[in-house]
Backbone bond lengths (Angstrom), bond angles and torsions (degrees), N, CA, C in turn:
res aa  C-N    CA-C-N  psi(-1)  N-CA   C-N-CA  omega(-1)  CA-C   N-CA-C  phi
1 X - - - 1.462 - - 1.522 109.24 -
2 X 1.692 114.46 106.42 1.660 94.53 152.94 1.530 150.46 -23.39
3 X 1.185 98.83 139.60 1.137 96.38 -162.58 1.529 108.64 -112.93
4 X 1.529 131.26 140.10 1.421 121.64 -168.37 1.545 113.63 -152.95
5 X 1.404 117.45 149.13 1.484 115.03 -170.15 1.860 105.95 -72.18
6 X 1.516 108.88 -21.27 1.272 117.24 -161.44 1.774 108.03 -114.06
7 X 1.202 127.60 102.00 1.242 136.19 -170.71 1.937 113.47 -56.58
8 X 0.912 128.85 132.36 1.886 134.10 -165.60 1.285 98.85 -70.77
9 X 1.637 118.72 -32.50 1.328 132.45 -165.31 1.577 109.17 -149.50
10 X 1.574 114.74 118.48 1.203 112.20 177.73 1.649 104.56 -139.19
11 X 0.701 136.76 95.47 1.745 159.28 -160.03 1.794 103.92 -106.04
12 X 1.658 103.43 92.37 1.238 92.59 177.15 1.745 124.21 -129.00
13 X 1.553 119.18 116.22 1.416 121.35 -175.80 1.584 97.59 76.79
14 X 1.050 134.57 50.91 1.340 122.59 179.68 1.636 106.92 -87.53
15 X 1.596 117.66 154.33 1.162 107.80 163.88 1.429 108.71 -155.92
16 X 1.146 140.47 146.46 0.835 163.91 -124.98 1.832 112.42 -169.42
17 X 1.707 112.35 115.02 1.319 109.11 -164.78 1.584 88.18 -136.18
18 X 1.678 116.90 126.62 1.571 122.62 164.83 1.878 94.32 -98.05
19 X 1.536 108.18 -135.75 1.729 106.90 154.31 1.152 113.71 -36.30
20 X 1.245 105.30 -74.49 1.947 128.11 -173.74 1.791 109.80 -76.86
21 X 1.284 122.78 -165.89 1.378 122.04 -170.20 1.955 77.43 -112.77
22 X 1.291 94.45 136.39 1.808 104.55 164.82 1.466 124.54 -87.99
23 X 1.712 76.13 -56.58 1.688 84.05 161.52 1.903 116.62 -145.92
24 X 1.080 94.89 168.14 1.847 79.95 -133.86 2.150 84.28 -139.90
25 X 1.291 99.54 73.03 1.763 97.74 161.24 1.757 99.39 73.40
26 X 1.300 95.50 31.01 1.979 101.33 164.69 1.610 113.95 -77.61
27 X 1.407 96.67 123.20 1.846 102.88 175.84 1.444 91.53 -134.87
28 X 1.217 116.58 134.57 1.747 157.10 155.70 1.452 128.48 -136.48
29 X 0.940 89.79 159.98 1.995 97.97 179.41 1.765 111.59 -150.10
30 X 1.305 91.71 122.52 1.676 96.43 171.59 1.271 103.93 -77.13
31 X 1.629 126.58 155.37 1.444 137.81 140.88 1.103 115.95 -72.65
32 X 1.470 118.40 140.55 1.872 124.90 171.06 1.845 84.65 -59.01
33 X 1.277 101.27 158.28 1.195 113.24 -161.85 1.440 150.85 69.67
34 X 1.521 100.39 -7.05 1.861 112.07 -148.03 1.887 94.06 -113.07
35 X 1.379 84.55 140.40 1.537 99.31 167.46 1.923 110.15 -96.46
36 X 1.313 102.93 111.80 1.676 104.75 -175.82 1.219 118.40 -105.47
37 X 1.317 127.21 102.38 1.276 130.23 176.59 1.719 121.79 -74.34
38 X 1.786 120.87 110.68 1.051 96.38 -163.69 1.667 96.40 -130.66
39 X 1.793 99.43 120.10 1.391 121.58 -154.87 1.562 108.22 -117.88
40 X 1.317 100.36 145.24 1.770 115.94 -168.97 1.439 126.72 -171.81
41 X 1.195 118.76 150.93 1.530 97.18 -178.72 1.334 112.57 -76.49
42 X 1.615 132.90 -169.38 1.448 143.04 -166.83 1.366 92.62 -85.42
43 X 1.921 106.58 128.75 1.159 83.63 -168.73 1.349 105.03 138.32
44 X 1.733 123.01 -81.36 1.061 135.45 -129.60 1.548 108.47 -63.56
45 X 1.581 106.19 -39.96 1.562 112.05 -135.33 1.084 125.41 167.95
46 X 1.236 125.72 -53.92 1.524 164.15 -101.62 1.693 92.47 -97.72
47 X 1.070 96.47 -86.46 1.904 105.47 178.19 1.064 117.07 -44.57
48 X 1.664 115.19 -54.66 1.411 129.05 165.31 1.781 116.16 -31.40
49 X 1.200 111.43 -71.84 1.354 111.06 -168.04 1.493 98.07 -72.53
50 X 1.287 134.56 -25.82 1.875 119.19 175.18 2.021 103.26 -74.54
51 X 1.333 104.71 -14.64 1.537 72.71 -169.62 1.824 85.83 -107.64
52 X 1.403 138.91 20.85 0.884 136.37 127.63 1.803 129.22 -50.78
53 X 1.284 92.41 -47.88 2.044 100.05 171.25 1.259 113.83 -76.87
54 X 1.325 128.34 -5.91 1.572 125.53 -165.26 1.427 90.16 -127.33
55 X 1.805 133.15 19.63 1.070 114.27 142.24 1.706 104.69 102.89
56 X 0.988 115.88 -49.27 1.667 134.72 -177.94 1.808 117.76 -64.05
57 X 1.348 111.03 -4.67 1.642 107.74 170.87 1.623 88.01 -153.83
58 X 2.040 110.08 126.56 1.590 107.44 173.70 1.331 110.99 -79.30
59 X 1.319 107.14 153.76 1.387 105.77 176.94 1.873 109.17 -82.25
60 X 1.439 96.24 179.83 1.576 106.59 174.58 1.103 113.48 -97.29
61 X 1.758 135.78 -34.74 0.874 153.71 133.18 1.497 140.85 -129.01
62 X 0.802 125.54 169.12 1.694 136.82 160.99 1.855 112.08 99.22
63 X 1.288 123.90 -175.03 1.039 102.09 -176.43 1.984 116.98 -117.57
64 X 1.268 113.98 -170.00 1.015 124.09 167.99 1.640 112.61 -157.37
65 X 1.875 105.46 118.25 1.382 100.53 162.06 1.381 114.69 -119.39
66 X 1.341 97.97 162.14 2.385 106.47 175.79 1.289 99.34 -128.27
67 X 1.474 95.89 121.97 1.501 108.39 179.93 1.550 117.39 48.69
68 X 1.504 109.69 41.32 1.660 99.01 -177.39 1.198 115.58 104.01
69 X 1.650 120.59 -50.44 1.368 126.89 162.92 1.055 132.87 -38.58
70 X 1.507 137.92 102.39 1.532 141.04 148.66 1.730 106.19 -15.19
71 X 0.880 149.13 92.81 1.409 134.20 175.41 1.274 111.64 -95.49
72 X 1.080 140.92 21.26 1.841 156.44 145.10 1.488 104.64 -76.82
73 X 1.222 95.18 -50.30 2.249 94.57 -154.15 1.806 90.32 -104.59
74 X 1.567 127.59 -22.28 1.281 102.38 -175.02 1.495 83.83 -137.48
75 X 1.414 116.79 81.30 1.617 120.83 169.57 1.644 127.87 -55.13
76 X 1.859 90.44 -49.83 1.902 92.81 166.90 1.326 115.43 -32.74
77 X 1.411 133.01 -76.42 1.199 158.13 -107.87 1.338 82.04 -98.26
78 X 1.499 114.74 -76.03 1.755 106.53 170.87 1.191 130.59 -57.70
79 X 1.439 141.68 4.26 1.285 131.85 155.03 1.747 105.57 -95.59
80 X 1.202 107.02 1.56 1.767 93.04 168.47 1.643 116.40 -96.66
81 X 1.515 125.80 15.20 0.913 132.27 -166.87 1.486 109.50 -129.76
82 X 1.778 118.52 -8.33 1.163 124.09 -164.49 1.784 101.67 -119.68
83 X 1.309 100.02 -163.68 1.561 101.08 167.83 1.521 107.62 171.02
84 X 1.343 96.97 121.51 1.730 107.94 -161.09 2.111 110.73 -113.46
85 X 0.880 91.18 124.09 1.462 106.06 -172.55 1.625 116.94 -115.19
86 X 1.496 133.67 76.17 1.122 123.04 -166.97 1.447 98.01 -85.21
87 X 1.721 95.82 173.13 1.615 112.03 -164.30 1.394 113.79 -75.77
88 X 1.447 134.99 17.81 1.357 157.14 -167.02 1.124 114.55 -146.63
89 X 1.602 129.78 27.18 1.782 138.95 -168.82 1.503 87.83 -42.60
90 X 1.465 104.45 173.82 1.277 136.52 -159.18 1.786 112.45 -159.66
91 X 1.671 86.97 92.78 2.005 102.44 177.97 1.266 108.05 -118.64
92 X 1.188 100.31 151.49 1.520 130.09 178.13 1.894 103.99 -59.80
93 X 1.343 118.55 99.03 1.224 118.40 155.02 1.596 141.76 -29.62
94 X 1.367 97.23 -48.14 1.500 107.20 168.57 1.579 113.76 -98.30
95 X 1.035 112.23 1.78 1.528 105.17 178.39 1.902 97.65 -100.38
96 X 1.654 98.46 151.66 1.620 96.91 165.71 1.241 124.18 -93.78
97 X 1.418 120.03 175.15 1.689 92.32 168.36 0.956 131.35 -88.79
98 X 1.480 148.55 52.87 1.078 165.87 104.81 1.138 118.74 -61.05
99 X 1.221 139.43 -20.75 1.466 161.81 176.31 1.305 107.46 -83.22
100 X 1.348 120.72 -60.80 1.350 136.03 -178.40 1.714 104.09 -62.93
101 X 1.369 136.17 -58.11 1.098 111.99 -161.95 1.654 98.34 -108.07
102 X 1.213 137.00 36.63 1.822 135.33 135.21 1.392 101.90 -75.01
103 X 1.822 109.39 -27.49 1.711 101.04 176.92 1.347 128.12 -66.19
104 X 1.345 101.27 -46.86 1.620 126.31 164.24 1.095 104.77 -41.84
105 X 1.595 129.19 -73.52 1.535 136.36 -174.50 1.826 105.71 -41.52
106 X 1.518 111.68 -66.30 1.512 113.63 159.38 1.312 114.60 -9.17
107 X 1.206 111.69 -72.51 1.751 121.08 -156.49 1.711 91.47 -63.74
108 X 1.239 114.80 -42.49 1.598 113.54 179.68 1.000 129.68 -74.42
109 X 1.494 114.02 5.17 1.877 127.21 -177.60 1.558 109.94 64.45
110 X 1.380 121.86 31.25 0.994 110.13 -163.87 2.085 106.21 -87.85
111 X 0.978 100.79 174.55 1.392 97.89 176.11 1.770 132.55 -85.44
112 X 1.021 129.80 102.36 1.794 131.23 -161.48 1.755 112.13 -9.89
113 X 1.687 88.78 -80.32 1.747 78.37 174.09 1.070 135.59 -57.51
114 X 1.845 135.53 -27.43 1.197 110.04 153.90 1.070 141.10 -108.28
115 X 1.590 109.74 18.02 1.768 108.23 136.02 1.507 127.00 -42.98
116 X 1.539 103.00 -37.05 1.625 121.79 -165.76 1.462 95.30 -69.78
117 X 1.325 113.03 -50.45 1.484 125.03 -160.24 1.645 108.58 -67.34
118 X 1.424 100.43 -32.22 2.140 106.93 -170.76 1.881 94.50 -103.08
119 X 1.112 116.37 -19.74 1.403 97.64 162.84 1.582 107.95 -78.42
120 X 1.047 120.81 -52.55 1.497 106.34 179.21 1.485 126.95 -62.03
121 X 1.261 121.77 -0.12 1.386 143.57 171.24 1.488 104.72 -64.45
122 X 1.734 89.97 -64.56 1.564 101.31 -166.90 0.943 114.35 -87.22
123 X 1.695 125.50 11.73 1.801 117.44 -178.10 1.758 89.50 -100.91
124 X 1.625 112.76 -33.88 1.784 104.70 169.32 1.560 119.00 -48.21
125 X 1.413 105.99 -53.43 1.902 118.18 -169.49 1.612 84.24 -50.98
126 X 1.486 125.51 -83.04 1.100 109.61 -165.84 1.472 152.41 -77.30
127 X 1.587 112.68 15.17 0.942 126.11 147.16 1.391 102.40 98.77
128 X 1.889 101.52 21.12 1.791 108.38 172.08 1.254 110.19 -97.42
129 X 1.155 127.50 9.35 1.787 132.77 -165.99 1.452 101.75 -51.17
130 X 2.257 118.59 -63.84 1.388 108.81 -169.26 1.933 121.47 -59.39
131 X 1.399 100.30 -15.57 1.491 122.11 165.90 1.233 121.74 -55.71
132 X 1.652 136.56 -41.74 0.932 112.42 -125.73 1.606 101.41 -89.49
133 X 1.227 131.18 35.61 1.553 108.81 170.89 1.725 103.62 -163.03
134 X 2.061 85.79 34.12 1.513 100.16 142.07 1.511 124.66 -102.21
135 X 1.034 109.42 164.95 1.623 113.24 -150.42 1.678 94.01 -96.01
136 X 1.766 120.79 119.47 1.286 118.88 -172.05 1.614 120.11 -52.89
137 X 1.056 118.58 -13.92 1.216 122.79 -177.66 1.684 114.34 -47.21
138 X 1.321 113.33 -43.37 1.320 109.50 164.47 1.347 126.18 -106.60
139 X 1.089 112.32 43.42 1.615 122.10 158.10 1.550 103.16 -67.45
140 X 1.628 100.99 172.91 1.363 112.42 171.48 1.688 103.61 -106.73
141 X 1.089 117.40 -172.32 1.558 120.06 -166.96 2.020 107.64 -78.97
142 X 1.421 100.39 -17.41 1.109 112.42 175.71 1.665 109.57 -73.92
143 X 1.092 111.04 -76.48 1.487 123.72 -170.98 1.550 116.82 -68.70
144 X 1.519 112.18 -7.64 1.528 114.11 134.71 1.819 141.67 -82.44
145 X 1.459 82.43 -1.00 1.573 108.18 -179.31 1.520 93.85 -85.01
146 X 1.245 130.59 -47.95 1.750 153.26 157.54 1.898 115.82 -20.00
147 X 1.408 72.06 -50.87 1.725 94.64 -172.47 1.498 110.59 -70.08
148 X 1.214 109.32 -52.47 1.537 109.99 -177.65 1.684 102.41 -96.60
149 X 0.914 125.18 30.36 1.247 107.26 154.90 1.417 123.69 -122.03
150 X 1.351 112.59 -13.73 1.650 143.64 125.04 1.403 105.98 -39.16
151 X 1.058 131.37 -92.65 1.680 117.06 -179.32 2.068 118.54 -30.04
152 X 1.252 92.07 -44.50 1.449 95.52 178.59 1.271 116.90 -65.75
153 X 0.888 133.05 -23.29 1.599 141.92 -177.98 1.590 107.77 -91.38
154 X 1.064 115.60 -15.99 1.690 101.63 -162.60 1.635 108.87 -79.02
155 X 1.388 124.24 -19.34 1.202 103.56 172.73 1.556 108.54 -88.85
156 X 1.300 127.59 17.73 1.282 132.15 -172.87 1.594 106.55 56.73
157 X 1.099 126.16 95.59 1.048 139.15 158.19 1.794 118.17 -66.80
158 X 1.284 117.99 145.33 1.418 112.14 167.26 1.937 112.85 -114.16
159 X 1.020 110.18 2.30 1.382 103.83 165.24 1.687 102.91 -137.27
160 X 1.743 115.19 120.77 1.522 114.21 -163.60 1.456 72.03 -101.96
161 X 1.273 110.44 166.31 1.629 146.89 -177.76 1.704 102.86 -146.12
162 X 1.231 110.03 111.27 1.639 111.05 176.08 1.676 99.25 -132.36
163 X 1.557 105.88 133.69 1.781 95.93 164.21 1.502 96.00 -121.33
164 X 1.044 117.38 111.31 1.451 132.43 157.13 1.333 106.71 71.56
165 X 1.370 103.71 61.10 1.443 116.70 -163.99 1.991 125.71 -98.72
166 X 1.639 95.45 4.78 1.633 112.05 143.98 1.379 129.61 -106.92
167 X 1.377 119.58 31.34 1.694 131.13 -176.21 1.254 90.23 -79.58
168 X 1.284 116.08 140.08 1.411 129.62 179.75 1.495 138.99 59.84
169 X 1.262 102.48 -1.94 1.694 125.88 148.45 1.561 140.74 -56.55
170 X 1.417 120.67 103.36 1.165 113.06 -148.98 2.061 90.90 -82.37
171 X 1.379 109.35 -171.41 1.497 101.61 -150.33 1.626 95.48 -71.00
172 X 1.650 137.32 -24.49 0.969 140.67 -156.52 1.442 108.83 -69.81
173 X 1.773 99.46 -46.17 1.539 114.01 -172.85 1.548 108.61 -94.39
174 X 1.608 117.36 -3.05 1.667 108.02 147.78 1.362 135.35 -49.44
175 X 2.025 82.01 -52.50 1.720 92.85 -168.38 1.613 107.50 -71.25
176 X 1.378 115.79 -16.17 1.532 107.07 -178.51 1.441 116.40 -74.40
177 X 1.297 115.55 -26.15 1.441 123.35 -169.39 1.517 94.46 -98.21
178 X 1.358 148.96 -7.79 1.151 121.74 136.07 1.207 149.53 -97.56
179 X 1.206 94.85 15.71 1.756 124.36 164.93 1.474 100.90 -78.36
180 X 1.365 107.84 -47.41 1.727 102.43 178.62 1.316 111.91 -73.99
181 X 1.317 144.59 7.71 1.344 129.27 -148.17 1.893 71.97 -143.85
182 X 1.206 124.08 -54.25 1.860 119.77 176.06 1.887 100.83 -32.21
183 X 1.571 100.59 -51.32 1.380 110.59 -167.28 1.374 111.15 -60.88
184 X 0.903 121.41 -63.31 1.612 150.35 173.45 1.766 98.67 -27.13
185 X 1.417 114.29 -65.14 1.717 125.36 -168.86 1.542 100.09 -63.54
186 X 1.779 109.00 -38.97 1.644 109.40 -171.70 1.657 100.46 -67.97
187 X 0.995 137.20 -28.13 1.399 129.87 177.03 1.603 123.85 -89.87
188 X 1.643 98.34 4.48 1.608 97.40 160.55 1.869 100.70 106.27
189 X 1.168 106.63 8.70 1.775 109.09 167.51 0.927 111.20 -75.16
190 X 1.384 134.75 156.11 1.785 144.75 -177.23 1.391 81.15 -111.63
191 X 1.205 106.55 140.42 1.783 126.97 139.24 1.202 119.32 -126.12
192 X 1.806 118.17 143.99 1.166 123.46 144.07 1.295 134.55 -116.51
193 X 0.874 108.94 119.02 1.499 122.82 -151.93 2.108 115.38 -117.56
194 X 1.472 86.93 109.92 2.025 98.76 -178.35 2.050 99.47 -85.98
195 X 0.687 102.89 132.77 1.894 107.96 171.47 1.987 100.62 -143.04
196 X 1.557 95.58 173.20 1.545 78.64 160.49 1.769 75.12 -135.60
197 X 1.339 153.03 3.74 1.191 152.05 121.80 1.881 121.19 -2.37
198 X 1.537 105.40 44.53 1.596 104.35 -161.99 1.514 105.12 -50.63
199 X 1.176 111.17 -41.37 1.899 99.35 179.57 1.678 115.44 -15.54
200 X 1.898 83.34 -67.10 1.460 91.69 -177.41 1.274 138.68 -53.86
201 X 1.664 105.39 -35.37 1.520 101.89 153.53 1.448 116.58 -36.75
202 X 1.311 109.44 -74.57 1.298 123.97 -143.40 1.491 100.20 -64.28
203 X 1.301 126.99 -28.19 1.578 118.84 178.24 1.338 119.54 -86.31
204 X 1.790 108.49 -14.44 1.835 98.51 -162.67 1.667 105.26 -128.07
205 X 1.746 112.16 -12.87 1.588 126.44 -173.32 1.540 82.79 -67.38
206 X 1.429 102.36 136.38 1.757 108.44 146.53 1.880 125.87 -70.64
207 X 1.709 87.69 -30.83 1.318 108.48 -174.52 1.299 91.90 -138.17
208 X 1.865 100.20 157.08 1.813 97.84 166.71 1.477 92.63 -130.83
209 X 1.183 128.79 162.80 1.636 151.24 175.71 1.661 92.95 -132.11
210 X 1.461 110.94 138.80 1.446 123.30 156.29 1.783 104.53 -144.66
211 X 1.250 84.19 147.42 1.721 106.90 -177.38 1.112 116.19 -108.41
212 X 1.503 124.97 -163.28 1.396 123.49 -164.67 1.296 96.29 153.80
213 X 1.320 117.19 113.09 1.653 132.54 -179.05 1.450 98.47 39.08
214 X 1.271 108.60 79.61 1.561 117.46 -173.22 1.282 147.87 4.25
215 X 1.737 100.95 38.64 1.032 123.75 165.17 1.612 126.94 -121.51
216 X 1.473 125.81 136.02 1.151 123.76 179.23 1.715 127.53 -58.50
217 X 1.153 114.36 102.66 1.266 131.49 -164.21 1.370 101.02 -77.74
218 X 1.412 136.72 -76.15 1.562 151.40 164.95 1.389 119.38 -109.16
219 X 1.134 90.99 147.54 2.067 103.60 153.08 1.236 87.56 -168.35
220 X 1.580 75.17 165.07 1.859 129.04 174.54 1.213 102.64 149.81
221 X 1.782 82.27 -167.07 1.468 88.51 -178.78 1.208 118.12 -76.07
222 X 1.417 120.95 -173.18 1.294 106.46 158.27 1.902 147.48 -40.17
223 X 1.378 85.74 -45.74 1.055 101.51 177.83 1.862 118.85 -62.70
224 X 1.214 94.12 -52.75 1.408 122.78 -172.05 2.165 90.94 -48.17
225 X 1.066 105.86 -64.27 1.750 127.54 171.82 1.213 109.91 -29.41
226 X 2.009 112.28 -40.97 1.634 103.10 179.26 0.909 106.69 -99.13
227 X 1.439 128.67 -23.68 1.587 100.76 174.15 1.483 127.89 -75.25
228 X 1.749 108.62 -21.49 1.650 103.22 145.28 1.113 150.63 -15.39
229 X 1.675 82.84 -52.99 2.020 109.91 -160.46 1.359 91.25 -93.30
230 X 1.736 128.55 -35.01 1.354 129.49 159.89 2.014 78.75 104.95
231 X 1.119 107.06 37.81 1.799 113.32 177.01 1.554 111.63 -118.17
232 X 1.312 120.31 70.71 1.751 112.24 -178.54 1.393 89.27 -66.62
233 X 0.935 120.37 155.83 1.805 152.93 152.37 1.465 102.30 85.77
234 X 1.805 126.93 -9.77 1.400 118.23 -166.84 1.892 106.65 -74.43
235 X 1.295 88.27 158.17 1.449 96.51 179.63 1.557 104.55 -74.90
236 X 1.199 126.25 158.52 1.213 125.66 -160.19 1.934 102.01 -95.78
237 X 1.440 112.11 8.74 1.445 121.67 150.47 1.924 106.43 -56.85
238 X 1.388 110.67 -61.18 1.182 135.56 -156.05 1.945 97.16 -62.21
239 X 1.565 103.74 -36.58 1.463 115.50 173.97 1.136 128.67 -53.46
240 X 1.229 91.48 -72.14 1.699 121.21 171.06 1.277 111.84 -48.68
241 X 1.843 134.15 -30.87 1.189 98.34 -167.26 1.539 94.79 -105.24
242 X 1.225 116.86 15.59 1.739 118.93 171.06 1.057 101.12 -69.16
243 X 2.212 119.77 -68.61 1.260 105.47 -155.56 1.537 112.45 -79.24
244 X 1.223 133.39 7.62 1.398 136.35 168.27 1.296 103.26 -66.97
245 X 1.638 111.21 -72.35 1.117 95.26 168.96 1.579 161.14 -21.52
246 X 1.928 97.25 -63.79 1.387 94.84 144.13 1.428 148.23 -43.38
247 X 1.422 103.84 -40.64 1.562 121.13 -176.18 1.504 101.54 -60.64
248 X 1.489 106.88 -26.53 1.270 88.70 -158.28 1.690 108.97 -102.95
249 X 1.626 109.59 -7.29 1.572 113.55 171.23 1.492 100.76 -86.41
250 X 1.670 129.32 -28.95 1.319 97.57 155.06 1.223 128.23 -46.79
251 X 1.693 125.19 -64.73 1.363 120.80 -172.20 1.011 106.02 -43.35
252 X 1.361 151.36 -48.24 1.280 135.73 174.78 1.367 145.80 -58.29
253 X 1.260 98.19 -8.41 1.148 119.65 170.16 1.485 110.88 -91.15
254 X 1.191 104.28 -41.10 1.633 100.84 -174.59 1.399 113.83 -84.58
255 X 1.494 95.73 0.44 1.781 101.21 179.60 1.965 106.90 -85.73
256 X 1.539 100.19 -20.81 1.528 113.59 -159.51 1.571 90.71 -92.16
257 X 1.330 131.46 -24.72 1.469 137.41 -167.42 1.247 103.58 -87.56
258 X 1.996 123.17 -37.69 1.399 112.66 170.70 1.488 101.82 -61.36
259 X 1.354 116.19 -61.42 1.341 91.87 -172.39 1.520 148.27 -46.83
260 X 1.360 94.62 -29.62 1.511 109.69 167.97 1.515 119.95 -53.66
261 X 1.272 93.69 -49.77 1.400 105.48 175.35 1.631 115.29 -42.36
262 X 1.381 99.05 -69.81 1.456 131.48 179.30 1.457 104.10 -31.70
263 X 1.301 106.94 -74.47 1.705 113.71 169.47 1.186 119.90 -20.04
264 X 2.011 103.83 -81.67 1.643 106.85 -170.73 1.522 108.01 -41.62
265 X 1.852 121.13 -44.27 1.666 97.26 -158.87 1.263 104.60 -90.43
């Protein structure tokens, strides 16, 4: 993993309040280079704090920088360096995908031929090439999942943002999109990446983070996770649903102690 003075992802004290607290004093940091798996139950956080970094929900407090970038006080600058793909993308029906990402390139000022040249790159990697000048409208939820994650990449982003970004991928068009995303980290891209697909953690995260009432409960690596959980050889299914667990009979406890509190005075 590269190594860099300036972190891809640095997430600090953030919080985030709907009724309840969403996310509630979360700090992490990606490495330039690092694939970050960031895992939780439904619920936790998860979406919340990525579409906090990708600019699209303000926070209440704390900060967030990309690559150095203030992404509160200088938002442009950090969304030209990132690229956010939620688990519900959003394509143009009548456009194809070839259509769709010269549009994308457009919005990025990029130049015709090698818009032409990196969309056709990225319609090969992902296995939209015999597609590309059918009209998305009849895709399946997968091979529009294809489309925008191809659009997201074409100006080359250096910090990817994915939430659950193999939902609806049958096993063929998994393994391609993490062949592209293996490729992507080996040349020094950050990802952060939400799944509830733990395999995938566990085979492709450099690091994993999991939450729990929108707070960071653990990370590391894998390894680091079982000797936490005090689990050598368990699959990091077997991990995950310990320290959730815990996290979550603390909160309850500390939810039963305010009240106590509350009461006596």
């Amino acid at each position: 993993m590269p190594s860099s003075s300036t972190a891809a992802l640095d997430i600090l004290n953030l919080h985030k309040r709907f009724t309840e607290p969403a996310v509630n004093d979360l700090s992490l940091t990606v490495h330039d280079g690092e694939f970050y798996a960031l895992l939780g139950p439904n619920g936790a956080g998860k979406t919340t704090t990525l579409r906090m970094v990708a600019g699209l929900l303000e926070a209440d407090s704390g900060s967030v920088k990309v690559c150095g970038i203030d992404a509160f006080s200088d938002p442009v600058a950090a969304k030209q360096i990132l690229a956010w793909v939620p688990d519900e993308p959003m394509v143009y029906d009548k456009l194809t995908p070839l259509e769709y990402l010269e549009f994308v390139a457009g919005l990025w000022s990029m130049e015709p031929d090698l818009a032409r040249f990196k969309a056709d790159t990225l319609l090969e990697s992902f296995g939209l090439a015999p597609h590309a000048h059918e009209r998305c409208g009849g895709f399946s939820k997968g091979m529009r999942q294809k489309v925008a994650l191809a659009g997201a990449l074409i100006h080359e982003p250096r910090l990817i943002i994915l939430d659950e970004p193999l939902t609806g991928l049958d096993a063929g068009s998994a393994r391609q999109v993490k062949k592209v995303l293996s490729g992507l980290v080996a040349q020094g891209v950050s990802i952060i990446m939400t799944t509830h697909i733990l395999e995938v953690a566990e085979r492709m995260a450099d690091r994993i983070g999991i939450i729990a009432g929108g707070q960071l409960v653990a990370e590391g690596t894998l390894e680091e996770l079982r000797e936490r959980a005090s689990a050598d050889g368990n699959s990091l299914e077997d991990i995950f649903l310990e320290i959730v667990g815990d996290a979550s009979e603390g909160a309850a406890q500390a939810g039963k102690a305010n009240y106590l509190d509350e009461k006596v005075a």
